[in-house]
C-alpha positions as CSV (number, residue, x, y, z in Angstrom):
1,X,120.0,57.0,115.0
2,X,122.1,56.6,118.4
3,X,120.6,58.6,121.0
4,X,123.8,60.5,121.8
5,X,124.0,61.5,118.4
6,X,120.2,62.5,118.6
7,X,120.7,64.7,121.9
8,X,123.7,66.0,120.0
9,X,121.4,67.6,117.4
10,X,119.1,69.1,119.6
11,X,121.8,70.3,121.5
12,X,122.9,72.1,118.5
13,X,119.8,73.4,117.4
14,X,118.5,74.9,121.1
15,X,121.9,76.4,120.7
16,X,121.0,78.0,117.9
17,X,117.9,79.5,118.9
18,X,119.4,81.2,122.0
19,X,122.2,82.7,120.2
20,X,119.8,84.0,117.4
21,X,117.7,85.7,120.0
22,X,120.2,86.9,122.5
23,X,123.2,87.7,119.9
24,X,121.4,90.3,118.1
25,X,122.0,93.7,119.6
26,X,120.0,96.9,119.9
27,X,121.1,99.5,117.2
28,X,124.5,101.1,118.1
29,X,124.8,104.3,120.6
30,X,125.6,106.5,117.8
31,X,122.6,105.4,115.9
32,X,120.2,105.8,119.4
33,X,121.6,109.3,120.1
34,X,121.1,110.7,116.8
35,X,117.4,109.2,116.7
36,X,116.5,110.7,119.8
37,X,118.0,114.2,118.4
38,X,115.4,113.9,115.9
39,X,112.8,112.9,118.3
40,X,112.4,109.5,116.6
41,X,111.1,107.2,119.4
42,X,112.6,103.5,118.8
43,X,108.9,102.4,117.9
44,X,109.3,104.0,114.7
45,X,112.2,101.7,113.6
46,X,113.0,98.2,112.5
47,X,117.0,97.1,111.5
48,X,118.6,94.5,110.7
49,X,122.4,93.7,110.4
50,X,123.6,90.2,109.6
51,X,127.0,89.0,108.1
52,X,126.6,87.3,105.0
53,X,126.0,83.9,105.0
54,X,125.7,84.2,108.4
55,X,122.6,82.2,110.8
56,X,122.0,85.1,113.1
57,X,121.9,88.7,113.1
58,X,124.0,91.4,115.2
59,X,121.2,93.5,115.2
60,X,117.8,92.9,115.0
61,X,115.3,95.9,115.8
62,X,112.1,95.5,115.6
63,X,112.7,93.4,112.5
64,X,109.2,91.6,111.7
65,X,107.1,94.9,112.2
66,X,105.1,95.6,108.6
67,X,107.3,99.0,107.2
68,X,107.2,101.5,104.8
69,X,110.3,101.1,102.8
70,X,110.4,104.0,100.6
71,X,111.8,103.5,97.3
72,X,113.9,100.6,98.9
73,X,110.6,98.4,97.4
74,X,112.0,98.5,94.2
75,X,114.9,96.2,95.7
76,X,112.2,93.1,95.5
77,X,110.7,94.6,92.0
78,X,114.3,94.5,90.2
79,X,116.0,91.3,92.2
80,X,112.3,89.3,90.6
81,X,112.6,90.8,87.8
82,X,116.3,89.6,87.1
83,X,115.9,86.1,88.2
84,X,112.4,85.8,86.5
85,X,112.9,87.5,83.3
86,X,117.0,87.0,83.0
87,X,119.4,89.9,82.6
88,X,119.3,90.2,78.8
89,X,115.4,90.6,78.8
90,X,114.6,92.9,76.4
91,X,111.0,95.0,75.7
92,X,110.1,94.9,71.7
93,X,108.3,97.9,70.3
94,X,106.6,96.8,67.1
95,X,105.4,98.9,63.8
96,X,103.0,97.7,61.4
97,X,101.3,99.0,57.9
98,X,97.9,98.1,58.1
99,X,97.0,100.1,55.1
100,X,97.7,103.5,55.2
101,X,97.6,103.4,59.0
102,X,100.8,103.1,61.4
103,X,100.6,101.0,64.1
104,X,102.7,101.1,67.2
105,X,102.7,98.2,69.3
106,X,104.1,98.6,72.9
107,X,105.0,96.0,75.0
108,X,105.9,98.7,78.3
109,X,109.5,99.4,77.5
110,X,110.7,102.2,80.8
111,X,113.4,103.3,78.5
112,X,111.9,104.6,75.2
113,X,113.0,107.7,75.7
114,X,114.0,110.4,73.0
115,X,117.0,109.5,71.6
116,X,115.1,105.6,71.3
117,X,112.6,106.9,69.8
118,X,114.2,108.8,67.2
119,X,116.1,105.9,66.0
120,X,112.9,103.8,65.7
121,X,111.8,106.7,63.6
122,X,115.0,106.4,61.9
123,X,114.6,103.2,60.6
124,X,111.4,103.7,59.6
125,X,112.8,106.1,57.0
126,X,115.7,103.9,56.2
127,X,113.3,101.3,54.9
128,X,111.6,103.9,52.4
129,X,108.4,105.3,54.5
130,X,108.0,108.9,53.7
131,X,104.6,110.2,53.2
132,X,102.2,108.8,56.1
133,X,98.5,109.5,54.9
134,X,96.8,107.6,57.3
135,X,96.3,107.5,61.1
136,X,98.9,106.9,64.1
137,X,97.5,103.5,65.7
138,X,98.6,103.4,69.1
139,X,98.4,99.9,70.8
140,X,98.6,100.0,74.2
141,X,96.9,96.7,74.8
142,X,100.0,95.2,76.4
143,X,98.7,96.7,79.8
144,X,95.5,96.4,81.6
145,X,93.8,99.4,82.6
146,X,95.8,100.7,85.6
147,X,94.0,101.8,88.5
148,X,96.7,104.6,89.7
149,X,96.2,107.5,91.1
150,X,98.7,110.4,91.4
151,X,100.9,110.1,94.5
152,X,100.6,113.4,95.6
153,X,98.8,117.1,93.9
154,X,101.9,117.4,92.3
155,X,100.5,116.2,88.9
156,X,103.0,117.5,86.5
157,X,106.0,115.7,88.1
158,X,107.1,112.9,86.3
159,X,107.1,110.6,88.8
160,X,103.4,110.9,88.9
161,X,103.0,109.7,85.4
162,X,100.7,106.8,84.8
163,X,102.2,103.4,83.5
164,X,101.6,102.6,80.3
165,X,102.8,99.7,77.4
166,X,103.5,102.2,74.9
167,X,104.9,104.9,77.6
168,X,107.3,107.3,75.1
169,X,110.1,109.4,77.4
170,X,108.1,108.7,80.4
171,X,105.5,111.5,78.6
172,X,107.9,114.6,79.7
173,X,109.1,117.7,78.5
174,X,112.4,118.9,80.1
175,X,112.7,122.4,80.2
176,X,116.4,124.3,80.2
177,X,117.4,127.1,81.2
178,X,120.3,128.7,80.4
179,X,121.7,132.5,81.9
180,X,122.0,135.0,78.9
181,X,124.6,137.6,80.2
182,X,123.8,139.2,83.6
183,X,119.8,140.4,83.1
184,X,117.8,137.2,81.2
185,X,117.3,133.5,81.2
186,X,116.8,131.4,78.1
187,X,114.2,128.7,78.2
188,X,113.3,126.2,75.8
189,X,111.3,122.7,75.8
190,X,112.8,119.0,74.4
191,X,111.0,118.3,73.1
192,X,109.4,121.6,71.2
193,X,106.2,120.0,70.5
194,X,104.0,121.6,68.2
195,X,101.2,124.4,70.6
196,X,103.1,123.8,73.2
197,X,103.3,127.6,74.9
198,X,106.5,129.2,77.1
199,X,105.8,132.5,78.5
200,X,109.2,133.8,80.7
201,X,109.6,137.2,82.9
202,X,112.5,135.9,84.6
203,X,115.1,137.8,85.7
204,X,118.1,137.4,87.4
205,X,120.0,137.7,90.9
206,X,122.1,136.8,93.3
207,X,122.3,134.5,96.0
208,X,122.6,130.5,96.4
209,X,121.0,128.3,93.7
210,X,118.1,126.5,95.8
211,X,118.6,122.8,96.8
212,X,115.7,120.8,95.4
213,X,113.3,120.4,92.5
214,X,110.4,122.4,94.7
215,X,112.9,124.8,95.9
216,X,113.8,126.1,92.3
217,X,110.4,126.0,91.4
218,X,109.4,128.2,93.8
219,X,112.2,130.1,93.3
220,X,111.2,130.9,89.7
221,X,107.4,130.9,89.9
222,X,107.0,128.1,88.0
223,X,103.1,127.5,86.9
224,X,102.0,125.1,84.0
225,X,98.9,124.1,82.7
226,X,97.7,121.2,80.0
227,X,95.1,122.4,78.0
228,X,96.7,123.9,75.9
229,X,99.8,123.0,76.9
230,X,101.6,126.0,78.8
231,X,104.4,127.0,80.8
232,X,105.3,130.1,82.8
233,X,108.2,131.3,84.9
234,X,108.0,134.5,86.1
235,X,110.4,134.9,89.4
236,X,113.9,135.4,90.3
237,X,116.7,132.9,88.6
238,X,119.4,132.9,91.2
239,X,123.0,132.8,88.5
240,X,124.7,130.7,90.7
241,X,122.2,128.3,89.7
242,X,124.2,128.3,86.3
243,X,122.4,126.1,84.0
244,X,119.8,123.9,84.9
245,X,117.0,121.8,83.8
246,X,113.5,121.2,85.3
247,X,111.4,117.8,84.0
248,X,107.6,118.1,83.6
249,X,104.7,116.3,82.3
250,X,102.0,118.1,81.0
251,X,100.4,116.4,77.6
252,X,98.1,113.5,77.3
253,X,99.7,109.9,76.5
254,X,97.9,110.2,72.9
255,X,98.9,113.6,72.4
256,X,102.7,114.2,73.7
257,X,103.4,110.9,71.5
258,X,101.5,112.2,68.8
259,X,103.5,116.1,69.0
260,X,106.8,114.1,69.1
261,X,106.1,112.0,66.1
262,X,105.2,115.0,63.9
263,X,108.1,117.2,65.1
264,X,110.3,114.5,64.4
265,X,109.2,113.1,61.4
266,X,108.5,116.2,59.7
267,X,112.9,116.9,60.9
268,X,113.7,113.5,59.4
269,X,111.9,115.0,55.8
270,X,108.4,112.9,56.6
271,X,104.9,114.0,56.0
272,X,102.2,112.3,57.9
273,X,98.5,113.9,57.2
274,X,96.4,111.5,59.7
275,X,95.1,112.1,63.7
276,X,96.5,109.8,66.4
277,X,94.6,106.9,67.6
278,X,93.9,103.8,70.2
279,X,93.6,100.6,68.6
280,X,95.1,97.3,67.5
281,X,96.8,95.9,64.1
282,X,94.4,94.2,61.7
283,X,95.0,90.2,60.6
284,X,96.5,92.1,57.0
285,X,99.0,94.1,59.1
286,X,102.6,94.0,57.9
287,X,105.1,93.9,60.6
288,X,107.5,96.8,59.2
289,X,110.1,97.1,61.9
290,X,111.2,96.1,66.0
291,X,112.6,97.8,68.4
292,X,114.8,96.6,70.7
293,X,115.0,98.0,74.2
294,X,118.2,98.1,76.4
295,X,118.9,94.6,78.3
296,X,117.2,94.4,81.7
297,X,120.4,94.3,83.3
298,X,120.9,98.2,82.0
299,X,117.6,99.0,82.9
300,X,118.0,97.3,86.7
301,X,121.0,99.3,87.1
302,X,118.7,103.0,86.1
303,X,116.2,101.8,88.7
304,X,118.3,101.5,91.2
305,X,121.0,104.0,91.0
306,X,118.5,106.9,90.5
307,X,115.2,105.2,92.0
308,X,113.3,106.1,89.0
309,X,110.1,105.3,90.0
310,X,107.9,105.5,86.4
311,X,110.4,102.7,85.2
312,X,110.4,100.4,88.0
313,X,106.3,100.6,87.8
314,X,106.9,99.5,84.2
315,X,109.2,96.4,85.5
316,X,106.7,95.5,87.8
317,X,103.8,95.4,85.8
318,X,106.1,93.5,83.1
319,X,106.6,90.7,85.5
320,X,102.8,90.5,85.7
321,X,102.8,90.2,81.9
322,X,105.1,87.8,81.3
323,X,104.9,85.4,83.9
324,X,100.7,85.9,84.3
325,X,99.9,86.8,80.5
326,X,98.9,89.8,79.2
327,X,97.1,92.0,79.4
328,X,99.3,92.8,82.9
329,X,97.4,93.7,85.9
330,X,99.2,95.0,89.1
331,X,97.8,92.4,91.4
332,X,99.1,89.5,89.1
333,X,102.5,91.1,89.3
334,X,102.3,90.9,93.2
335,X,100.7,87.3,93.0
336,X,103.8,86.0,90.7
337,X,106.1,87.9,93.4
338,X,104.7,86.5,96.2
339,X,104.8,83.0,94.5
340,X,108.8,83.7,93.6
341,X,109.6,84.8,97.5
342,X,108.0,81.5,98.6
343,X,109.8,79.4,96.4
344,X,113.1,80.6,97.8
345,X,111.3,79.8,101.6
346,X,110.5,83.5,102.3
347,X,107.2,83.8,103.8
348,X,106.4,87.6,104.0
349,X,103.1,87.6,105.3
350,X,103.3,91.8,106.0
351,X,104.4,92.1,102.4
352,X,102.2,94.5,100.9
353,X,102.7,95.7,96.8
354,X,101.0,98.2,95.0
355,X,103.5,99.2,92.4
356,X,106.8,97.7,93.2
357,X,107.9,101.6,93.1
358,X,107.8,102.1,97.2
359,X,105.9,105.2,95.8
360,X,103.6,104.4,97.9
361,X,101.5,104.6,101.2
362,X,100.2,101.5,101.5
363,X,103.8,99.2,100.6
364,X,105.0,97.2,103.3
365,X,107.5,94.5,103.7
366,X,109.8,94.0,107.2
367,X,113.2,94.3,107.8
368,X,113.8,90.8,108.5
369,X,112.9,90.1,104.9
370,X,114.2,92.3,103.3
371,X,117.7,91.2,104.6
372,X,116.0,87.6,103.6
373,X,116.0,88.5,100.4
374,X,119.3,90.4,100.3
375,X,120.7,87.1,101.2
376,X,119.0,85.4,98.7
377,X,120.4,87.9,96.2
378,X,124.0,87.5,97.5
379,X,123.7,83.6,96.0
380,X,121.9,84.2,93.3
381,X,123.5,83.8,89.9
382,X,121.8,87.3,89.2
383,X,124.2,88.3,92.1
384,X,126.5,90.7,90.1
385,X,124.1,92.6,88.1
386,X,121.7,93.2,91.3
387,X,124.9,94.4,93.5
388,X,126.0,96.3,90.8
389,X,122.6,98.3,90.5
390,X,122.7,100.0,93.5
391,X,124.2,103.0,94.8
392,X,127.7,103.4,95.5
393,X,128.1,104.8,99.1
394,X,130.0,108.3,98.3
395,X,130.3,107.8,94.8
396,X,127.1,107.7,92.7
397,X,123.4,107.2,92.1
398,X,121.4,108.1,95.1
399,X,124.4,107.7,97.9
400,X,126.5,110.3,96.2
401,X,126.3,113.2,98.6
402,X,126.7,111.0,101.5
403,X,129.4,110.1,103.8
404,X,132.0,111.5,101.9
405,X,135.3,111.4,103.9
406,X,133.6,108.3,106.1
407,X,135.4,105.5,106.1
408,X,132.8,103.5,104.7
409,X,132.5,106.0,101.7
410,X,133.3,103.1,98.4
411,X,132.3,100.1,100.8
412,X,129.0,99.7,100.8
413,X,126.5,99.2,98.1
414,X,123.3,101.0,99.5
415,X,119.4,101.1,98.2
416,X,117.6,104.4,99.3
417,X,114.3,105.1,100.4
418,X,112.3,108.8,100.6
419,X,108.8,109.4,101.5
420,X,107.8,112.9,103.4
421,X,107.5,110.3,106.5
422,X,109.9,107.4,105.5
423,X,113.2,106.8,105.2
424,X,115.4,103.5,104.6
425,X,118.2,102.4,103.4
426,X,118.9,98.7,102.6
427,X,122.4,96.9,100.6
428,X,125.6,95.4,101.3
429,X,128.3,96.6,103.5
430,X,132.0,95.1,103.4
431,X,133.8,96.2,106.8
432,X,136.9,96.8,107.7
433,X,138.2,92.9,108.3
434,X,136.5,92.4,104.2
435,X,133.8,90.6,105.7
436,X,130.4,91.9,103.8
437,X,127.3,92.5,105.8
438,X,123.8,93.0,104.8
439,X,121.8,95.9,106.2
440,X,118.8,97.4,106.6
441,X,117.0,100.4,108.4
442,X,113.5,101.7,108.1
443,X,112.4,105.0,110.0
444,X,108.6,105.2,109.9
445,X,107.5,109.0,111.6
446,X,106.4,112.4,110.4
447,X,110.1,113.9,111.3
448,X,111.6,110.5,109.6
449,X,113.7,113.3,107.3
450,X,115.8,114.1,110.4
451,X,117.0,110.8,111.1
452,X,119.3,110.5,108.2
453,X,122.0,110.9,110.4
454,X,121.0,107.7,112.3
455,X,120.8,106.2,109.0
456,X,124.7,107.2,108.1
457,X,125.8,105.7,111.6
458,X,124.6,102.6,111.5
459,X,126.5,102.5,108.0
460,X,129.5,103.7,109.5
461,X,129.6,101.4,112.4
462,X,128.8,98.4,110.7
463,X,132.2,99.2,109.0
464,X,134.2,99.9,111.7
465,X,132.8,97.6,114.8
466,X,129.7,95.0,113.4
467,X,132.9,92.4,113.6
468,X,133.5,92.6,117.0
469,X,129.8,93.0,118.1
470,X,129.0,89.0,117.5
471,X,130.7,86.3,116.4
472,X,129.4,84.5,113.3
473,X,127.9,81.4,113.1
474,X,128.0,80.4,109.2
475,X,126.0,77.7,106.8
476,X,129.5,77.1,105.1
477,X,130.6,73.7,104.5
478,X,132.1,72.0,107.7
479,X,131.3,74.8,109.7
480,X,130.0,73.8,113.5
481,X,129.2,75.9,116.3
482,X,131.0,75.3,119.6
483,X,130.5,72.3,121.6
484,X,127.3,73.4,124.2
């Protein structure tokens, strides 16, 4: 190789490394200001802004310091999930006759919810089963035994609900309560499981409906218990509340799947005499019938939208399964992760999975790959069905109270994140010159909650100025930086 053409390249490439570490900006004023109104100190922070397709950020805070993410973790869970498992993935729920006993076979669906349920059911009854005189196998084997812990003493939230391969809708009762005239409140339980106990001594008032799942439950002394199953709610229902609904788990795996298969069997005209029990098909079992769960794609997009964190554990531990073998174990998940990050040359060393929820303390992953991995995402074939997962700024999903009347309200696909001491956002932007930038922002600190507004500016300034703040230097074919 000539030497001038030699000295060239290096040229190029020392270049390169001094525009990638003086281009990249602090965050922007707006973005400072409001984080000092919260008394967030800038060590509590990592960002990162970068044009797609671009070699070097336009702002870069902080941005290899291990965070929290929040619920933005589940960005990683769901991107590996599409690429390893394909969009049309599916989960199979399988029933057997092994004698007179019923198996269930679960393979970790997130989405067998009610309505799924009932149509497995269903089709149990169009094939001619009626009277069921044995027992209810339950095989749960899919899964390993999950060491999880609830998140917080809030046991009864769903959220907290353990994962599990044969998890029927995500083990919860949702309560509704409807305003009967001016003076009482209706309540009543889907599903109305057999035993299960609603005592109410509501009344009604005035004032603002509260803001909040904890809010309302306060608001209406809300108290439940699990053995036996019970539910009181005994303070004041505010009627601007209108109708409402509160979700809460409070059964057993074993029995809540058990109460819904007798209320609704007994509905669809069934009998079924037996108990409910763990175990396995024998080698005689017949396989009767297979459900089908929704695509992954379907499910990707529930994840993400509404960070539903009981379904993205199920992904998670899914992966494990199907790349690692069953029975899944959560570190196998993180190990086949891991494996999938390196291949595309991202080397995370902070990255730290527990769940692939972000419900979590001890998750960590940096800004810088984060935005890595949004990159990644952006080329992907997966691409459409990962962008189209998250939250629409201003529109829907998580991101629907925000900005609205911004600018950047319907331009920016955004990934939120919510822990009592975290928050984060992390997506695509497209600004006002159509040119799309990824973006992320952690806030790690006990008043993190207050810094939303920081969060909102950067979004809005990466809109209107991230253009002007750096020029580009692109991986496009024929693209060259200027002559040193």
């Amino acid at each position: 190789m000539p030497f001038s053409t030699q000295l060239g390249r290096v040229l190029i490439i020392a270049w390169l490394a001094l525009a990638f570490k003086t281009g990249a900006a602090d965050l922007p004023p707006a973005a400072q200001k409001a984080l000092r109104m919260a008394g967030v100190p800038r060590g509590s922070v990592a960002a990162w802004v970068q044009e797609v397709g671009a070699v070097r950020p336009v702002v870069a805070v902080r941005a290899d310091a291990p965070m929290n993410p929040a619920s933005v973790m589940k960005l990683v869970t769901t991107y590996a999930a599409l690429e390893l498992l394909g969009p049309a993935y599916r989960w199979k729920t399988e029933v057997y006759l092994d004698g007179e006993h019923l198996v269930l076979r679960g393979t970790g669906d997130p989405k067998l919810n009610y309505e799924s349920f009932w149509m497995l059911l269903r089709n149990l009854r169009g094939r001619g089963l009626r009277e069921l005189r044995g027992d209810l196998v339950l095989d749960r084997s899919y899964f390993g035994q999950v060491a999880y812990s609830p998140f917080d003493s809030d046991t009864h939230r769903p959220y907290n609900v353990t994962p599990d391969a044969l998890l029927v809708n995500f083990k919860s009762l949702r309560f509704t309560f409807v305003p009967d005239g001016d003076k009482a409140v209706r309540v009543f339980a889907e599903p109305a499981l057999p035993g299960m106990e609603i005592v109410n001594s509501m009344k009604t008032g005035p004032g603002s409906c509260p803001d909040g799942t904890r809010a309302f439950r306060e608001a209406i002394q809300a108290s439940f218990q699990s053995q036996p199953p019970r539910a009181s709610f005994a303070g004041t229902y505010p009627l601007s509340c209108g109708e409402r609904e509160l979700n809460v788990a409070l059964h057993d795996p074993a029995d809540y799947l058990a109460g819904m298969m007798r209320q609704l069997w007994a509905e669809m005209g069934g009998t079924w005499s037996g108990a409910v029990r763990e175990g396995t098909a024998s080698p005689a079992a017949r396989l009767v019938y297979t459900h089908e769960s929704e695509p992954l794609a379907e499910i990707v997009r529930d994840i993400n939208k509404f960070s539903n964190n009981v379904m993205a554990r199920q992904l998670f531990l899914t992966i494990g399964a199907e790349r690692a073998g069953a029975p899944a174990r959560s570190e196998e998940a993180a190990r086949v992760i891991r494996e999938w990050l390196a291949a595309k040359k991202i080397h995370a060393p902070e990255l730290a999975l527990e769940n692939g929820s972000g419900l979590s303390r001890v998750e960590r992953i940096s800004a810088q790959h984060l935005a890595a991995l949004l990159q990644a995402a952006w080329r992907s074939p997966v691409m459409p069905e990962f962008v189209s997962s998250l939250p629409i700024v201003a529109a829907d999903g998580t991101m629907k109270k925000r900005l609205h009347g911004e600018r950047v309200a319907g331009n920016a696909h955004i990934k939120t994140g919510l822990l009592a001491d975290a928050r984060a956002i992390a997506g695509y932007v497209l600004d006002r010159s159509n040119r799309r930038y990824v973006v992320v922002m952690i806030v790690n600190h006990p008043k993190a909650h207050e810094a939303e507004p920081a969060v909102d500016a950067l979004l809005e300034w990466v809109y209107d100025s991230a253009t002007g703040r750096a020029p580009a230097i692109t991986n496009r074919p024929g693209a060259s930086p200027p002559r040193p």
